[in-house]
C-alpha positions as CSV (number, residue, x, y, z in Angstrom):
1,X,85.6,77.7,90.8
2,X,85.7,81.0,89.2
3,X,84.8,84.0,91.0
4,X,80.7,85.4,90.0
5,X,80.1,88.8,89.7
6,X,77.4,90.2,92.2
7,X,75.5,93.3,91.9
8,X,75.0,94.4,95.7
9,X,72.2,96.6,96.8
10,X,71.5,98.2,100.5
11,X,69.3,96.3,102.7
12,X,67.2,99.5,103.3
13,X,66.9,101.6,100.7
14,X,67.4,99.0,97.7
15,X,69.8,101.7,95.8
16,X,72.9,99.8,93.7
17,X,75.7,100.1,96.1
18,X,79.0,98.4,94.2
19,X,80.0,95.1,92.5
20,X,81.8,91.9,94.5
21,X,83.1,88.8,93.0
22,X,82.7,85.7,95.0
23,X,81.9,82.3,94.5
24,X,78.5,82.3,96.5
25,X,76.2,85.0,96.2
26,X,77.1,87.6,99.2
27,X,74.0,88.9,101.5
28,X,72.1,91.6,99.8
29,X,72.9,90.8,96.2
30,X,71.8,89.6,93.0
31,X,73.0,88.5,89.6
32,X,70.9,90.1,87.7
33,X,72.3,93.2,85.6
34,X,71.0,96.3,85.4
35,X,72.4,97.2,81.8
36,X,71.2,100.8,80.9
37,X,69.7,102.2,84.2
38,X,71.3,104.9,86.0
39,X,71.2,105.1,89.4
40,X,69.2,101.3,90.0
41,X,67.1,100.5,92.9
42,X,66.8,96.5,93.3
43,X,63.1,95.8,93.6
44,X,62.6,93.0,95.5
45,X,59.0,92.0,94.7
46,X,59.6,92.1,90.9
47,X,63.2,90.5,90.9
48,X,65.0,93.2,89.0
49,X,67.0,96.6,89.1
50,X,64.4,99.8,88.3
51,X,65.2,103.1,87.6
52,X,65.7,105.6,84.8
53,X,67.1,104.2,81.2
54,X,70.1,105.9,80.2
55,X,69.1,106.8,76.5
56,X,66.0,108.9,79.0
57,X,68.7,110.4,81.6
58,X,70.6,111.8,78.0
59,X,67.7,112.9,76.1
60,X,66.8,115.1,79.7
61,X,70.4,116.1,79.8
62,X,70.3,117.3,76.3
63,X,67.1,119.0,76.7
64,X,68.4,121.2,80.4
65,X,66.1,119.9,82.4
66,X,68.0,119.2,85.2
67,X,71.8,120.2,85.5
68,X,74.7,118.5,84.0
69,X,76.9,118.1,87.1
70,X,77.8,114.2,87.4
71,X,77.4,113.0,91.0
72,X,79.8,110.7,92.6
73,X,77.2,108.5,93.0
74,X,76.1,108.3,88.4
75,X,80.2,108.2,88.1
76,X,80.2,104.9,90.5
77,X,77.3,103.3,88.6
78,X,79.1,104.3,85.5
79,X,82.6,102.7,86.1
80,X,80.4,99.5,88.2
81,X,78.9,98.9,85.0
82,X,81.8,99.1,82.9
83,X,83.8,97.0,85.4
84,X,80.9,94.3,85.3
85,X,80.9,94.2,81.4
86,X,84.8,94.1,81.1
87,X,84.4,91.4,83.9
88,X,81.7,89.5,81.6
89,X,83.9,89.7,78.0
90,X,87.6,88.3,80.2
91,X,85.2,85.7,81.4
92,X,83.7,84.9,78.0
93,X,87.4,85.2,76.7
94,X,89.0,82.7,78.8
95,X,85.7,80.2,78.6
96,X,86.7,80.5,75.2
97,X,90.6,80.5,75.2
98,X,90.1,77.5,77.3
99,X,87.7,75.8,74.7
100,X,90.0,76.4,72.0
101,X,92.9,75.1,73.5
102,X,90.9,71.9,74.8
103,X,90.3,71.0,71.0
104,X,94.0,71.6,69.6
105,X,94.9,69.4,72.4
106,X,92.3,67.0,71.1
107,X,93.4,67.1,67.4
108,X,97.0,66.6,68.5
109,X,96.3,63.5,70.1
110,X,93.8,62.2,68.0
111,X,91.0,62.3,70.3
């Protein structure tokens, strides 16, 4: 079984705290993605990560209303969520790989 990829949130304050792979879903986690939010808090009566859009968090930056110093914390959601997608395309990639390589197999025997 291949390993999932979990988003994993703290128990008390909700706020995104990392990514895990695992088989079966960890404690304090959900698959659900939270593509183009910065900074996500799980909300657990809705089912689903909230918090500000990224195309909003830009448009402020571009406009000064709040500084443009990077926190550790927007550079950790940043490379989490670029970690999850490059996890999602090798995934796609060897489902695929895997497809393709089933079917020559096929043709070459006949099947």
């Amino acid at each position: 079984m291949e390993n999932e990829v979990w988003y994993s949130f703290d128990p008390k304050t909700f706020k995104f705290n990392g990514v895990r792979f695992a088989d079966d879903q960890p404690d304090n986690s959900t698959a659900k993605t939270f593509e183009g939010i910065t900074n996500p808090v799980w909300n657990p009566t809705l089912n689903k990560w909230e918090g500000q859009t990224i195309d909003d968090y830009l448009a402020q930056q571009s406009t000064g209303s709040e500084t443009n110093d990077v926190s550790n914390k927007d550079l950790q959601v940043t490379i989490a969520s670029l970690v999850t997608s490059m996890a999602q395309q090798q995934k796609t990639f060897s489902t695929t790989t895997g497809a393709i390589l089933q079917e020559i197999a096929e043709i070459k025997t006949g099947k």
